[in-house]
N, C-alpha and C positions, 0 to 999 in steps of 0.2 A: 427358564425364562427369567429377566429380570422386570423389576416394579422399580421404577423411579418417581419419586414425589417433587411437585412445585409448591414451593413455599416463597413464603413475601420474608425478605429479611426481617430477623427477628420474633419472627410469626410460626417458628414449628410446631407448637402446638396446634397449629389451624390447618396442616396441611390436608386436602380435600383434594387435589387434582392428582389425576395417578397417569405413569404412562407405562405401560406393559409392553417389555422388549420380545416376541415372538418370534423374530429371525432366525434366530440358529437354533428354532426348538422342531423339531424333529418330528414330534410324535407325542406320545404320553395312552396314559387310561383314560377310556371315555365316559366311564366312573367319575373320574376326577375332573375330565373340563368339563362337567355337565355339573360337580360341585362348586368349581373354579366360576363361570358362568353365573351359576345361582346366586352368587354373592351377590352381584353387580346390577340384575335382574330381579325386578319385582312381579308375582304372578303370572309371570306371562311363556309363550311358549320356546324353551329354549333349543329344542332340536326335536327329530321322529327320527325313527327307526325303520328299518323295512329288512325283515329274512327274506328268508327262502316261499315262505307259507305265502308272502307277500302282504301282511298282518302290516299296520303300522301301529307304534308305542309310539308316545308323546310324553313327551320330559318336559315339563313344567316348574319354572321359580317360583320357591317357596315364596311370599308376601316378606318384604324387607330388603332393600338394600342398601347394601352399608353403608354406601358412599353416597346418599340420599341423594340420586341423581346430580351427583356433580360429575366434571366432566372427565371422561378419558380418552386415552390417544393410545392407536393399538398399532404396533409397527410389526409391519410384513415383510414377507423377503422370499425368495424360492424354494428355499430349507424351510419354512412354516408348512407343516404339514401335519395330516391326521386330527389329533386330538388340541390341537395347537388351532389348526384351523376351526373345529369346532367353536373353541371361544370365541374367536376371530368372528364369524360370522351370526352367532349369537344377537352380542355385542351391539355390531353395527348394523343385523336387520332390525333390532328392537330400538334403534337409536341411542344407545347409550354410548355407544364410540365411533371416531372418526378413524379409518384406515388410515395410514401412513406408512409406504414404500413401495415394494414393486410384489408383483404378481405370485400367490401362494403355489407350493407343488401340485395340489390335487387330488390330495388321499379320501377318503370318506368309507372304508372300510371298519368295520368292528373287529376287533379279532382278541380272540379268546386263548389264554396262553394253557398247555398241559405240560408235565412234566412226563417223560417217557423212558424209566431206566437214569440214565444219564446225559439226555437231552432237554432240550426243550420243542413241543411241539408249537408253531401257533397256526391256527384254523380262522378262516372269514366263519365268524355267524352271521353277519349283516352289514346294511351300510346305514350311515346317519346321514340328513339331509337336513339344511338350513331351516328356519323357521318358514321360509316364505315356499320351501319344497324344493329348493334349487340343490341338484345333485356337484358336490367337489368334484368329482372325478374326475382328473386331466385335467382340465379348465382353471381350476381351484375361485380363490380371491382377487377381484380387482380393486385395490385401494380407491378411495375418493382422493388423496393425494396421492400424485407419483413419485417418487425422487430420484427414479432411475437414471442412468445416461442420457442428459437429453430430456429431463420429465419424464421417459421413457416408464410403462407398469414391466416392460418386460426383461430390461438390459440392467441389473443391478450396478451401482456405482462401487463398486471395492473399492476404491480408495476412500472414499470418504465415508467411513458409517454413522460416522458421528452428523453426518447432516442431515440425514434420517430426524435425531434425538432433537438440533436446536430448531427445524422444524414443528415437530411436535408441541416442541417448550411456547415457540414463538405464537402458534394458533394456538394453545390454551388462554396465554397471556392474553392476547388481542381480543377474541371470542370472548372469555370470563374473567378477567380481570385477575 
């Protein structure tokens, strides 16, 4: 993933608006977007979990975030998936970011990696669901902005990616100053 910051010329020391590139991120550990997440998020619920047992865990933000509720802009794209979605959806059902691009893969699986000889194994232990309970599966993220072909959440623009980014830049500026 990439983090791009808005700053006011002259002003880097100030910068406070973030924009988290999630497009061509894949995947990851849900370890990790659950600490990725917690940064951003103050006390509140950042995902559940559901096995097998049908047991749900609840992952909750520590108290603090860093960027004291300043704003972020979280871009999507059809390769956002899994642990990528996680933050994604975090994020934007606790209010802290505003989606920007087209429509996520769909993953919401757990899976646990073993080592086997000279493989690697990995197994689903579970899936994780959004804060509000909404399961990724197939369906994934609908951004609040589209930028697809056409506005389009579901026809990705390839040539343009960059219009995703001045997007983003553009509704920071306007929204927050």
């Amino acid at each position: 993933y990439r983090i791009y910051r808005i700053c006011r010329p002259g002003k880097r020391t100030f910068c406070r608006k973030r924009i988290f590139d999630l497009r061509e991120c894949r995947g990851g550990s849900f370890n990790e977007a659950l600490r990725t997440a917690d940064l951003f998020l103050d006390s509140t619920i950042i995902a559940y979990s559901q096995g097998k047992d049908n047991q749900k865990r609840y992952y909750t933000a520590t108290p603090g975030d860093i960027l004291k509720g300043k704003p972020i802009a979280v871009l999507t794209g059809r390769t956002t998936a899994s642990a990528a979605e996680l933050v994604a959806a975090a994020l934007s059902e606790q209010s802290r970011a505003t989606l920007i691009g087209t429509r996520t893969y769909g993953k919401n699986s757990i899976q646990s990696t073993y080592r086997v000889k000279d493989r690697i194994l990995f197994l689903t232990s579970g899936h994780f669901y959004t804060p509000s309970g909404k399961s990724l599966e197939k369906d994934g993220l609908t951004p609040q902005i589209c930028t697809g072909i056409n506005n389009s959440c579901i026809s990705p623009d390839s040539t343009n990616s960059a219009k995703d980014i001045q997007i983003a830049i553009n509704l920071i500026k306007k929204n927050f100053g």
